[in-house]
N, C-alpha and C positions, 0 to 999 in steps of 0.2 A: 204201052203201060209198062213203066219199070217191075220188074222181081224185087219183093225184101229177101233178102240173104237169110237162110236157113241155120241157126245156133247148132253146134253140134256137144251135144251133152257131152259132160267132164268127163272123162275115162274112168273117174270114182264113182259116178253115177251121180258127181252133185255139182249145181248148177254155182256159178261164184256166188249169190247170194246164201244159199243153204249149203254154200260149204264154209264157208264165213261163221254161219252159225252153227252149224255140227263141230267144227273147232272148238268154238269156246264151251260150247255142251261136254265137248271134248276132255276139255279139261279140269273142267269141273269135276265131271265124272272121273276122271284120272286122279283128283285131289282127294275126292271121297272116297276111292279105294285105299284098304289097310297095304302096306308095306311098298305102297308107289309113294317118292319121295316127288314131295313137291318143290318147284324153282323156288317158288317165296318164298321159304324156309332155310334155305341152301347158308346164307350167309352167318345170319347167326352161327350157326354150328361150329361152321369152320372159327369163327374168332375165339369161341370156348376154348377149341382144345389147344390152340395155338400157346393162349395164359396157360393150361395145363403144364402144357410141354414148356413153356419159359420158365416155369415156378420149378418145374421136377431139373430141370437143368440148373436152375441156383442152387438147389438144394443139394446136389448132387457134386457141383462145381465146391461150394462152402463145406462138404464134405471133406473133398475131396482133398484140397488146398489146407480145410483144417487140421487131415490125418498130417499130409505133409511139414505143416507149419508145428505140430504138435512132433512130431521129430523133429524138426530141426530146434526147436526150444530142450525138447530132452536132452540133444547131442549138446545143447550151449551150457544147461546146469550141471549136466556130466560132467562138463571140462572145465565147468566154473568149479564145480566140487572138487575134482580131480585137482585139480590147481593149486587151490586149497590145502588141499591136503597132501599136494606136494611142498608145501610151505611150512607143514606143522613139524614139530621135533620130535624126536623119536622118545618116547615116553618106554621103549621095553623096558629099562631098567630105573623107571622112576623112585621106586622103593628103596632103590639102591642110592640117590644119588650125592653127587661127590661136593661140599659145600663150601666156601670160601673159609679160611680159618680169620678165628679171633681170639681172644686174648683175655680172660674173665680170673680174677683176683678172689680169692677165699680167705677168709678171717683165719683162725689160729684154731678153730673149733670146725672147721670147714663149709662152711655158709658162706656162698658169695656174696659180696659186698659192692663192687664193681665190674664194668665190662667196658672192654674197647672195641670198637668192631660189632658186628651183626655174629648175634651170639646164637648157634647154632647148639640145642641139642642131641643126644644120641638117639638116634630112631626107634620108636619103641612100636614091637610086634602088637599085634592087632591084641590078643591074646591075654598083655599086660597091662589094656586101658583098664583102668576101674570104671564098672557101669555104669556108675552115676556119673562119670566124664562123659561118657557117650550117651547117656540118657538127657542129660543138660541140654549138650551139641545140639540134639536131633530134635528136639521139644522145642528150643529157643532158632534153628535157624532152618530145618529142613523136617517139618513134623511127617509129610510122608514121605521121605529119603527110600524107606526099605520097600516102596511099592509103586517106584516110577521107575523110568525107564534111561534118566537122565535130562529129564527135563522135565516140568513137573506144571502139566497145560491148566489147571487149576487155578496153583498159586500166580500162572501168567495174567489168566483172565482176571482174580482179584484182583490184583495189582493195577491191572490195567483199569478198570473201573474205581478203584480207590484214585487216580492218579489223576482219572477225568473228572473225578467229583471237585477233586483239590484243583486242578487247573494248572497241576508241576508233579512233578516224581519227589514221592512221599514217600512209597515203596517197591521194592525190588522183588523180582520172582521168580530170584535164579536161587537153583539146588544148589545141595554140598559139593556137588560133582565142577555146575557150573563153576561156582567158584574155585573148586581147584585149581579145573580147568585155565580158567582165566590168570588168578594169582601166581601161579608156579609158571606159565607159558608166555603170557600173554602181556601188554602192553594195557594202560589204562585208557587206551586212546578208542574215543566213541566213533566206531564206524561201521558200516554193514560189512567190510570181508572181514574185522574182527572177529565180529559176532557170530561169523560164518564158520571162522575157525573155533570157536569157544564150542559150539553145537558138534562139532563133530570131534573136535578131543573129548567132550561127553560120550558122543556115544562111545567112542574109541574108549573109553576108561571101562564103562559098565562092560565095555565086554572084554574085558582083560584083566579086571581086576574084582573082587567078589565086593559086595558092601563093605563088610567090614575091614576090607583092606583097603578101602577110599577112605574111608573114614580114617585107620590109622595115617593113610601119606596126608590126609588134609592137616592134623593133629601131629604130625610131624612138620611139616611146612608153613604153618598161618604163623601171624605174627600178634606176638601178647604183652609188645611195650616195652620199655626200657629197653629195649636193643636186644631181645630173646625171643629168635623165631623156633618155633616148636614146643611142644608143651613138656617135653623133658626137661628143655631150659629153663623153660617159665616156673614148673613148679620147684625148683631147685632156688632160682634166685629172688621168688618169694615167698618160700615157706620153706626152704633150706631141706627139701625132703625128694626119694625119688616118685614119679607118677604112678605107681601101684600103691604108694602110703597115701594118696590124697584124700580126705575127708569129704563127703559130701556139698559142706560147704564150701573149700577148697576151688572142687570141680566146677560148682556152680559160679566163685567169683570168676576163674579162669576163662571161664565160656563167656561172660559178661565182658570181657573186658574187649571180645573181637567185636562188638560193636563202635566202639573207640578207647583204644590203648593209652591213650595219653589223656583222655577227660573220665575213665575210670579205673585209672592207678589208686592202689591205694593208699600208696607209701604218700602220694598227692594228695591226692581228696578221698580220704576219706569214708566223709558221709555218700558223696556220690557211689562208691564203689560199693557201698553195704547195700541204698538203694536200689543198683543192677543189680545185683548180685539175688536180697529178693524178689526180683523183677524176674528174674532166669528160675530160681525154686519154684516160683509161681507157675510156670510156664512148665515147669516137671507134673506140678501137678494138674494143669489141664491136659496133659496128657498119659495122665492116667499112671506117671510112675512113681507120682508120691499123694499120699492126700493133703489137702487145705492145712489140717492141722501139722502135719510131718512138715509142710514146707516152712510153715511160719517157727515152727518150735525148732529148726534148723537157721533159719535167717536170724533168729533171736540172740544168737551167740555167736559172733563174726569171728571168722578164725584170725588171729594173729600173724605177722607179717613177718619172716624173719629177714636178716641183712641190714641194709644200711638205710634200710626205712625208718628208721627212728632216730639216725645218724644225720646231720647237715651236710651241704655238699663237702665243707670242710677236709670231711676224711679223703678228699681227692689229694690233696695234699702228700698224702701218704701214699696214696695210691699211685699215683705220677713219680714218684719218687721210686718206690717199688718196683714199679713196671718198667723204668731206665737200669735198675741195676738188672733185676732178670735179662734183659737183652744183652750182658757184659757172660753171663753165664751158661749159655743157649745159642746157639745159630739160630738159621732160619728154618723151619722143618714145616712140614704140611698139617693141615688137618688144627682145630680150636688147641688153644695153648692153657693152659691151666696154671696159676701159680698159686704155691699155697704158702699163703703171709704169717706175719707174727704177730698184725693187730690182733687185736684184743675190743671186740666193739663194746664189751660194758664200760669199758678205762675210758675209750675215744668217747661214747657220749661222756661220760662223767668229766672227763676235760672238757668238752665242749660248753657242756651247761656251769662249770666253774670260771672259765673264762669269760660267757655273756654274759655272766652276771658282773664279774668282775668289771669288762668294758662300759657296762653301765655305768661307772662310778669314775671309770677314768676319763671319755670324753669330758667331764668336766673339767678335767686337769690337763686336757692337753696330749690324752694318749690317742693316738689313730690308728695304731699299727699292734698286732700282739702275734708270740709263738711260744709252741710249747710243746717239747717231746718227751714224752714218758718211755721207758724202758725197766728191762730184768733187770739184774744184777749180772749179766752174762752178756747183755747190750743186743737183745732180741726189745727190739723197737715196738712199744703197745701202743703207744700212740701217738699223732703228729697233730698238730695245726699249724699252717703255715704263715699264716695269714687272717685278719680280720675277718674278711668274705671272698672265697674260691671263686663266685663269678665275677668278681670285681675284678679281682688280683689273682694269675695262678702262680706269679712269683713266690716261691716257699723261702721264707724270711729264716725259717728252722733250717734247715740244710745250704743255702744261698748267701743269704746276706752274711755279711762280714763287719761286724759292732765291737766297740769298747768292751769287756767285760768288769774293767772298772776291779771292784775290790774282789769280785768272785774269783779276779789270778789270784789271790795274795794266799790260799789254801798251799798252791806252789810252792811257795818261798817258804812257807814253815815247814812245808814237808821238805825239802833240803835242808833246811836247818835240822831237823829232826833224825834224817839219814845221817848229817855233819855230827852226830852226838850231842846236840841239845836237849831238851826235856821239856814237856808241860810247863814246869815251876822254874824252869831257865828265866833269869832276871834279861831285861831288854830295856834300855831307855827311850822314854817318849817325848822327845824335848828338840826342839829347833832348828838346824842342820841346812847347810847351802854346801851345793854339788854343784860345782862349775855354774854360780847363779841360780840355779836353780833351789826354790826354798816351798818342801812340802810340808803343806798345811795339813791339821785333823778337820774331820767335817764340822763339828762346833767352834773351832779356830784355839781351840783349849791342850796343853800339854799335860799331862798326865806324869812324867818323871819315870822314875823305875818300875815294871810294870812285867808280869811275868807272860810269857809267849801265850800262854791260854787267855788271858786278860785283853791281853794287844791283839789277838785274834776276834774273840769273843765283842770288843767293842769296835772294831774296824779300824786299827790307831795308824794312821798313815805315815806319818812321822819314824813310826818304831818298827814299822814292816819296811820304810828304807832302808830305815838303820840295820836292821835284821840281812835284808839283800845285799848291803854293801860289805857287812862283816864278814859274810861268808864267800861273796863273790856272788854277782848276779849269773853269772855262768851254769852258778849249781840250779838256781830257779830253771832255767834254760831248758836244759837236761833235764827234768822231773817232766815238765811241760813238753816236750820231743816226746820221752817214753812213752807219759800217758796219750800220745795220739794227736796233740794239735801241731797241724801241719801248715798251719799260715805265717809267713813272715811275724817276728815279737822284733821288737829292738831292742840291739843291745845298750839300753841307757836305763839310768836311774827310774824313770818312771816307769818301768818295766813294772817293776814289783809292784804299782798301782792299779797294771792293766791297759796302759796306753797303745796295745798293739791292737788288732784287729780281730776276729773268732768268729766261728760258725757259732751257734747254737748248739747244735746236734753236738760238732766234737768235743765241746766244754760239759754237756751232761753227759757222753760217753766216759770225759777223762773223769770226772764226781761217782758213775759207775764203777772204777780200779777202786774208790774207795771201801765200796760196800762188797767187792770181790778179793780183799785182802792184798790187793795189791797186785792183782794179776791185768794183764792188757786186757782191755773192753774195745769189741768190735762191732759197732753199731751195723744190724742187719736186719733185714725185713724178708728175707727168701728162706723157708722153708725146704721145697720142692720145687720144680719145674716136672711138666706133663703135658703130653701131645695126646691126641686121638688118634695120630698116625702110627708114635714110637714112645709111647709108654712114657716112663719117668726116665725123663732126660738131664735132669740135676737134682742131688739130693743134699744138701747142705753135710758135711763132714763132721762126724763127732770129734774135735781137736781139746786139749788140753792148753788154756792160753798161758804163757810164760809168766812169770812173776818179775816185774820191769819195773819195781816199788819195794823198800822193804816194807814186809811184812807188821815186822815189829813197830817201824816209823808210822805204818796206815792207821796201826792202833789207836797211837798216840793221837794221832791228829783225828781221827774221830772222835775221840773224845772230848777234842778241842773243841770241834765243830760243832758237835752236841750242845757243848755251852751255849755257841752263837743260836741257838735256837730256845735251849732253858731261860736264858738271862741277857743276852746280847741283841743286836741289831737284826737278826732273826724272827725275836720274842714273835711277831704277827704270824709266824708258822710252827705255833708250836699246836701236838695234836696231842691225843691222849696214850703216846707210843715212842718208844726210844726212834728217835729223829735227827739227824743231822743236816747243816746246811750252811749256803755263805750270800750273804748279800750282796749286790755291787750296781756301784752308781756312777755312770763318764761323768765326764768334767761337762760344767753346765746342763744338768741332769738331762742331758741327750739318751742317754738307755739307763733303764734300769731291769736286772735280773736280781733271781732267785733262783738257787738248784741245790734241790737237798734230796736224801734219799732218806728211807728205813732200811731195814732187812733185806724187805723184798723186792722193792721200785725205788726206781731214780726218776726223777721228771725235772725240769729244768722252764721259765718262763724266761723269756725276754719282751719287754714294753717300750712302746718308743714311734720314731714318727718316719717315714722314708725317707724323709730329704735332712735328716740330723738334727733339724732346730728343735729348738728346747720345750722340755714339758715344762708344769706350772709346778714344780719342785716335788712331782716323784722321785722315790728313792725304791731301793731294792727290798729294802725295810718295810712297804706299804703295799702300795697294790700287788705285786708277783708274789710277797708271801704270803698275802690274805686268797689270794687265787689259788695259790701253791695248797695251803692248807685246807682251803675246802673242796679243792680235788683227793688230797691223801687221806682227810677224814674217811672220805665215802669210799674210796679205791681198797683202801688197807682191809684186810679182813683177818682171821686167826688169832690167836694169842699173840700179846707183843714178844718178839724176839729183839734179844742185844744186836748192836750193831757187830760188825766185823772187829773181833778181837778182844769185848769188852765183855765184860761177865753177865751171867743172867741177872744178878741177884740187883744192879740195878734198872736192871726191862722190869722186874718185878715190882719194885717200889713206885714207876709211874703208873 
């Protein structure tokens, strides 16, 4: 009989089946005890901390990369600013700075009239604004100026939302500084390193310079129109006064006008400029530095403009003429040039508006062309036209052109006759005569016969003023004409003594001035002074005594010749309520006609006529230039009538 094989118990005491199951008792019990970790739990855990530790290393990483990346942007706006502002100009001595010179003209009373050039005025200390300058400024363009910092985050944000509502740039939201900034430095050109440099010559300003000394360099530097940057100029070349005398109103137009210079001139529009002007009062008073009532009862009464605002451009005429001889007087020097003139701007308006009226009457006759220079008796030039219209034409037809003077020579030839020992009552005959073919007619085609020198004068008798030229020798007419200053070729032939040569304007009423100065030379001038900013008064006109190049006694005489031609002769359309002298003259085929008479006190002179020489519709020296003539000297003359040169009071007193 086989043996079954005897099992030998596990060495654990457990047999393979009950240790199979003591294991998994095993481990159950092992799951159910606190702080024995179990296998089936195992995995989770670990994948948790894993995301832990990947999230703490992004975080740490994007830290770390951002500290990094956040220097290297600092170091690139450093260099970017740096940059910048190794670009910007050196503003230490902005207060100070040195300005291109120009060239501005003053009337005779000292109110400028004109300017050539970007008309710089003299810097006025913070100290010297009138408050209501700087109250305007700072109400109308920078209400909190004295409580930012140089840039004014407020008015950016408005603006910025005004500009998104509108759907374009309506409005702006840069300070006073901005602006300095920008204007005095900077280029108009829209780009971000502009604007980069505009931000930091702001700061750079506020800290260098206190408020109120931004505000004086801005108020020396802006631009206020007609070619006068700085408010020194400005109030000078419109209200003829210095910036400490400005009126409220004044200041207020002044400020108005930096919005646009050229569409709220006044001297231009105007109504517009009254408009801004309470537009800016207004604006004083929301901030608190005027009331409602103060601003309107201030706007109510616009202040007056002085200069050549009431003047047509015309008076450039004079001015361009003026400013060529200043240059003969004067090198070239540094710094604004100053000239002070001899106009007279109540004379130049009142020619002006004597002559448009006049032109009105003559385009129907065929006139296109007019001039006219008024002077002293000492040949200080009041006033010019040179021309119909200065933008049309700047040819000055008064000093330039070169015209017939027709019978206004023939003054000449009797004052030789008169120096030769003739007389007023001296007989002359008026009667028919040929000169190597040549046979001068009277303007009626009428002889007159024996006719005394005042008569032959007084009627214009052509005929008897040859015969008068040839008795004595046209030589002597020559010579009076030389003395008195006209320097144009004359010819030496018979129709001399008619006028047939060629003349300025200006020298024929300069030579009609020797009359009313007793016979002394007459130097037709317009220069006063000359003045730099650099070197003071660099030409000052010479007080000279002019020669006497005319008798005396002769000038008498033929004043009182002349006088007729005005009482009773071919003058009569100029005659005023005041001893007045004068002479008519008319070219051949009424191509010019003048008129130049003086009184006492003023000489003025008209010439009418067309550029190109063809003929008017039968003006004469007799119609339009003495009716122009006259209703210039009406209004110009002022004082009690005084006698001419050399003739008694007693008859100044009977007219």
């Amino acid at each position: 009989m086989a043996r079954t094989p005897t099992r030998k118990p596990a060495a654990d005491g457990r047999n393979a089946r009950s240790g199979k199951a003591k294991s998994g008792a095993a481990r159950d019990s092992a799951a159910a005890k606190p702080g024995v970790k179990s296998r089936s739990r195992a995995t989770p855990r670990r994948r948790k901390s894993a995301v832990v530790r990947k999230r703490t290393g992004f975080l740490g990483a994007l830290l770390k990369y951002g500290f990094v990346a956040a220097i290297w942007i600092g170091v690139a706006v450093g260099g970017l600013l740096a940059y910048h502002a190794y670009q910007l100009p050196d503003i230490t001595d902005l207060d100070r700075y040195e300005r291109a010179g120009a060239t501005r003209l003053l009337d005779r009373d000292g109110a400028m009239f004109v300017s050539y050039g970007a008309l710089h005025g003299k810097p006025v200390a913070a100290n010297r604004l009138p408050e209501s300058l700087v109250q305007a400024l700072v109400a109308t363009e920078d209400r909190r100026f004295f409580s930012h910092f140089g840039i004014d985050p407020i008015s950016i944000a408005r603006a910025a939302l005004v500009n998104l509502q509108a759907g374009r740039t309506v409005q702006g939201g840069s300070t006073l500084t901005q602006q300095l900034a920008k204007n005095v430095f900077l280029s108009a050109e829209r780009s971000y390193s502009r604007k980069i440099q505009e931000l930091l010559l702001s700061f750079w300003l506020e800290h260098r310079f206190s408020k109120q000394e931004i505000l004086a360099i801005y108020l020396n530097r802006v631009y206020f129109g007609a070619g006068a940057y700085g408010v020194d100029a400005a109030a000078r070349k419109y209200y003829g006064r210095p910036v400490e005398d400005l009126t409220a109103y004044q200041s207020a137009m002044l400020i108005g006008l930096l919005k646009a210079p050229s569409r709220y001139n006044p001297a231009v529009h105007r109504e517009l400029s009254e408009g801004r002007t309470k537009q800016v009062l207004l604006n004083m008073a929301d901030a608190g530095y005027l009331t409602e009532a103060e601003a309107l009862r201030i706007a109510s009464k616009p202040a007056a403009i002085r200069g050549a605002a009431g003047v047509s451009r015309n008076h450039r005429y004079f001015a361009d003429w003026a400013r060529e001889r200043a240059s003969g007087y004067a090198g070239p020097g540094g710094g604004d040039r100053t000239i002070r003139t001899t106009l007279d701007l109540r004379l130049q308006r009142l020619a002006e508006q004597a002559v448009a009226e006049g032109m009105k009457r003559g385009v129907k006759k065929g006139v296109r062309q007019v001039a006219m220079v008024v002077m002293s008796p000492d040949g200080a030039v009041r006033a010019m036209i040179g021309g119909r219209d200065y933008g049309a034409s700047q040819f000055n037809r008064a000093t330039q052109a070169l015209r017939q003077p027709g019978s206004a020579f023939k003054p000449f030839v009797f004052l030789a006759a008169l120096e030769a020992g003739y007389q007023p009552e001296t007989p002359v005959t008026d009667a028919a005569l040929a000169i190597d073919g040549w046979q001068p007619r009277n303007f009626d085609g009428r002889f007159r016969g024996e006719v005394t020198l005042e008569d032959a004068l007084a009627d214009s008798l052509n005929a008897a003023t040859v015969s008068l030229s040839e008795a004595i020798g046209r030589r002597r007419a020559l010579s009076v004409a030389r003395r008195l200053g006209l320097t144009a070729t004359l010819p030496d032939q018979p129709s001399l003594a008619l006028g047939s040569g060629e003349v300025t304007l200006l020298e024929m009423t300069a030579a009609y001035a020797a009359f009313a100065n007793h016979g002394r030379f007459v130097t037709p001038y317009a220069i006063e002074a000359i003045g730099t900013t650099a070197g003071g008064t660099i030409y000052a006109r010479p007080e000279t005594n002019a020669p006497e190049v005319v008798d005396a006694r002769a000038v008498s005489d033929l004043n009182r010749m002349l006088q007729s031609v005005v009482e009773r002769g071919t003058g009569k359309r100029a005659w005023i309520d005041r001893p007045a002298a004068g002479k008519t003259g008319t070219s051949q085929g009424f191509r010019d006609a003048w008129f130049i008479g003086y009184t006492a006190d003023l000489v003025a002179g008209i010439w009418v006529g067309r550029d190109d020489a063809s003929p008017m519709d039968g003006v004469t020296g007799g119609s339009l230039p003495a009716e122009i003539w006259a209703a210039f000297m009406s209004e110009a003359a002022k004082g009690p009538p005084r006698p001419l040169a050399g003739l008694d009071q007693g008859r100044a007193n009977r007219l």
